[in-house]
C-alpha positions in Angstrom: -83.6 111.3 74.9 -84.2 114.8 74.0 -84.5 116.4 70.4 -83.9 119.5 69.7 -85.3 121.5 67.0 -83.5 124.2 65.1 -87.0 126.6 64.7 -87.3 126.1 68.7 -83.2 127.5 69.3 -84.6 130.4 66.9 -87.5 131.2 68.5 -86.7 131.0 72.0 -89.4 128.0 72.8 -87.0 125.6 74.4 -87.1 125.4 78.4 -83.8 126.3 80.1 -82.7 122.5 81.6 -82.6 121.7 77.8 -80.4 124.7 77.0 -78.5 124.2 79.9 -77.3 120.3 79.1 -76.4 121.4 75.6 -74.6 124.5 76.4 -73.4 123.0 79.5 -71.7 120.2 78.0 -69.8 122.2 75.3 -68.8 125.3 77.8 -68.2 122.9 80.8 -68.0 120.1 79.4 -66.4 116.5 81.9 -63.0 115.9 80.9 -61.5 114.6 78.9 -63.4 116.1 76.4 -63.4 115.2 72.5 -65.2 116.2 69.3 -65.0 114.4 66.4 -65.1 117.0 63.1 -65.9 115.2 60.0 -67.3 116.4 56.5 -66.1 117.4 53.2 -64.4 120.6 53.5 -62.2 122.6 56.1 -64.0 125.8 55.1 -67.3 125.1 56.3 -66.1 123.8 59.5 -63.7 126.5 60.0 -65.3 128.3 62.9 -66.1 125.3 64.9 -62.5 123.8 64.7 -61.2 127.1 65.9 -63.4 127.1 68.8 -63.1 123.6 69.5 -59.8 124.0 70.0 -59.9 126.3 73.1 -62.0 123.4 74.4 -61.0 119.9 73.8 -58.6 117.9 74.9 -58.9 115.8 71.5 -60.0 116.9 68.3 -60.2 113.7 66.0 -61.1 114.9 61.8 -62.4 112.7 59.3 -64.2 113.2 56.0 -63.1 115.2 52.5 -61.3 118.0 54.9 -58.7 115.5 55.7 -56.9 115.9 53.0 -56.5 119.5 52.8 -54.8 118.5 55.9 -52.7 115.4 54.5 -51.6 117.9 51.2 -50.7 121.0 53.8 -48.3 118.4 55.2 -46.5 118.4 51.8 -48.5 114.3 51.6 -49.8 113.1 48.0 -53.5 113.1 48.5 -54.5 111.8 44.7 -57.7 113.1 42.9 -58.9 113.4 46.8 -60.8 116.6 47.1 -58.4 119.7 48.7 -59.4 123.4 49.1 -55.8 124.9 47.6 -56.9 128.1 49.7 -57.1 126.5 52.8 -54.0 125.2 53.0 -52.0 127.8 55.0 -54.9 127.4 57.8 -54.9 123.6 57.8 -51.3 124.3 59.0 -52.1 126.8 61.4 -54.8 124.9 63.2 -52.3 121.8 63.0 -49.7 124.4 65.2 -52.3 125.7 67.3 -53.2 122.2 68.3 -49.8 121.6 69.3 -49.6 125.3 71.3 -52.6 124.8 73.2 -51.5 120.9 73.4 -54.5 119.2 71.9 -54.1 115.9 70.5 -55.0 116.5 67.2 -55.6 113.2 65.5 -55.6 112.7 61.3 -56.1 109.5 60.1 -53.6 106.9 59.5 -55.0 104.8 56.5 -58.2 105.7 54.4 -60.2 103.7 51.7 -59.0 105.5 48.4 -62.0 104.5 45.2 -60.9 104.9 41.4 -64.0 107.3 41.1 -66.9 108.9 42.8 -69.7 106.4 42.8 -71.2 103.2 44.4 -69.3 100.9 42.8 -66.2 102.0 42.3 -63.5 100.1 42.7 -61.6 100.3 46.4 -58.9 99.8 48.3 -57.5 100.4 51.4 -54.2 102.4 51.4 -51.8 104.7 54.1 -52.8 108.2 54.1 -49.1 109.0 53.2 -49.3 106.5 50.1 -52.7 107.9 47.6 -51.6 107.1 44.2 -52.7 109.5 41.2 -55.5 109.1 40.2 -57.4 107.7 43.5 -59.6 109.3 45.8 -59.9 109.4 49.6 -63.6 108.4 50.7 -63.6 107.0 54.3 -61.2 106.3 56.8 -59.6 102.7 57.2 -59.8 100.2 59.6 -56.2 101.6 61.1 -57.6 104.9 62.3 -61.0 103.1 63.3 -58.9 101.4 65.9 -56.9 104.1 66.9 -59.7 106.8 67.0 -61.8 104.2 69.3 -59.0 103.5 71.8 -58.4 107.3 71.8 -62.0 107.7 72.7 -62.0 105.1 75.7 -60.1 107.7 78.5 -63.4 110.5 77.6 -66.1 112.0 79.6 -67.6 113.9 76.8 -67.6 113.4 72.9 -69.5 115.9 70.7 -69.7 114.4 67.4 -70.2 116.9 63.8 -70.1 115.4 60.2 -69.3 111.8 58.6 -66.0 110.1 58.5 -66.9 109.5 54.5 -69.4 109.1 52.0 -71.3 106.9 54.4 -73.9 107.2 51.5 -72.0 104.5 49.5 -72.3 101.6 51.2 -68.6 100.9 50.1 -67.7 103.9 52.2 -69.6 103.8 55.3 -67.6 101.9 57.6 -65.9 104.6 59.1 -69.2 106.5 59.5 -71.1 103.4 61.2 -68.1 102.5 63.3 -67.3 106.2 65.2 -71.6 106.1 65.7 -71.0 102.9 67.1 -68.0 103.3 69.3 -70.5 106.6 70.9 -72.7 104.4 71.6 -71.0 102.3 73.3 -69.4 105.0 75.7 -72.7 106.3 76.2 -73.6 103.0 77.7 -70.6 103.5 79.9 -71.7 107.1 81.6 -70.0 108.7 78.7 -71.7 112.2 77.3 -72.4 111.7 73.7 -73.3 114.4 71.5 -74.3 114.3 68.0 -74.4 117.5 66.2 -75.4 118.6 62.4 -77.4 116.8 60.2 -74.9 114.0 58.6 -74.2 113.1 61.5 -77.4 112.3 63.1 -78.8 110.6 59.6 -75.6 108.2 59.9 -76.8 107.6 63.5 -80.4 106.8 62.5 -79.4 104.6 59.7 -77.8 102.4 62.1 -80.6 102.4 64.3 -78.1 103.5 67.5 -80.2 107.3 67.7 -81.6 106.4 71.0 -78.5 105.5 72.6 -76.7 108.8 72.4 -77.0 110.9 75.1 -78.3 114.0 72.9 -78.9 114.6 69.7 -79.5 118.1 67.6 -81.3 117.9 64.6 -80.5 121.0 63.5 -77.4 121.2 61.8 -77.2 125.3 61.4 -78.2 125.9 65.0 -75.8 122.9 66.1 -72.4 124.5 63.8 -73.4 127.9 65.8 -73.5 126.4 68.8 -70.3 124.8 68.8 -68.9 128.0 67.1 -69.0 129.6 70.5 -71.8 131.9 69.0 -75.1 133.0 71.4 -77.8 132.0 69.5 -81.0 134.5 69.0 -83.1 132.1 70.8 -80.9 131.6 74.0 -80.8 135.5 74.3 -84.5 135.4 73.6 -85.0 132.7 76.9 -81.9 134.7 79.3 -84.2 138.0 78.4 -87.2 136.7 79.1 
């Protein structure tokens, strides 16, 4: 299975078959092609959603940005965490999904806690029903189910950032079970790609790293890379 490492992208060192799967699969990727965004806020993952968009056929999101997403769609999203500026894009991107006709999947249920921490206390609740005071920290077992069946009609799946706070054991499930599910497809002649550094600790820490098709350990070089930006060190290898 092949690594790649972010100083190698930067300094030109990696040999072209390398670059070529990587950038391959993301510019031509097999269809149907998905990515899976996760992580804690929309505007770090801004430019890769935008770029993703022009690419996939499904763009599943998980993690804190969700419910940005849930509160743009006028939803009561509790103590969850929101970016109040970000609002006005999480609407756009939702209507540019539906322009360029992208299924464009939120979650359906999530596992809410009473605080941030280990062991607080959880329960599993719709993602239109977050009572005050409650905070969104994983996905539920609803939009585990649907996510995986979604996934089952793929070619390719390029996976970047956690479904939750996979760090709390509490709140890992969602995590564990989309690393799962890629590994399984990948079994099946499925391209699975994991991208950014949450992403491929989850993997590791359920032991299923070598049965992705490719992994990218660097999580800046990986975000740039599926931001449709050239990277210094594939110039550097087309130059030389």
């Amino acid at each position: 299975m092949p690594w790649l490492d972010p100083r190698e992208w930067w300094m030109g060192r990696h040999p072209h078959p390398e670059l070529d799967y990587l950038v391959g699969a993301v510019s031509n990727p097999k269809k149907p092609f998905a990515a899976i965004v996760g992580g804690s806020k929309v505007s770090s993952k801004i430019g890769v959603i935008e770029s993703l968009l022009n690419k996939v056929d499904i763009l599943i999101l998980g993690g804190g940005m969700i419910f940005t997403f849930y509160k743009a769609q006028g939803l009561a999203v509790g103590s969850s965490l929101v970016e109040e500026d970000k609002l006005d894009l999480a609407t756009s991107l939702i209507e540019k999904a539906k322009a360029k006709g992208v299924a464009l999947l939120l979650p359906s249920d999530v596992v809410i806690a009473d605080k941030f921490a280990p062991d607080a206390n959880s329960k599993i609740v719709p993602a239109s029903s977050i009572p005050d005071g409650w905070m969104g920290l994983d996905i539920g077992p609803d939009s585990i189910k649907s996510f995986s069946e979604s996934l089952d009609t793929t070619k390719t799946v390029i996976w970047n950032g956690p479904m939750g706070v996979f760090e709390f054991e509490k709140f890992a499930a969602g995590t564990e079970a989309i690393a799962h599910k890629l590994a399984d497809l990948s079994g099946k002649g499925v391209t699975t790609i994991i991208g950014g550094g949450d992403s491929v600790a989850a993997v590791e820490k359920v032991g299923l790293a070598d049965k992705m098709s490719h992994i990218s350990t660097g999580g800046g070089a990986s975000l740039e890379l599926l931001e449709g930006k050239p990277l210094p060190g594939v110039l550097a290898l087309d130059e030389a």
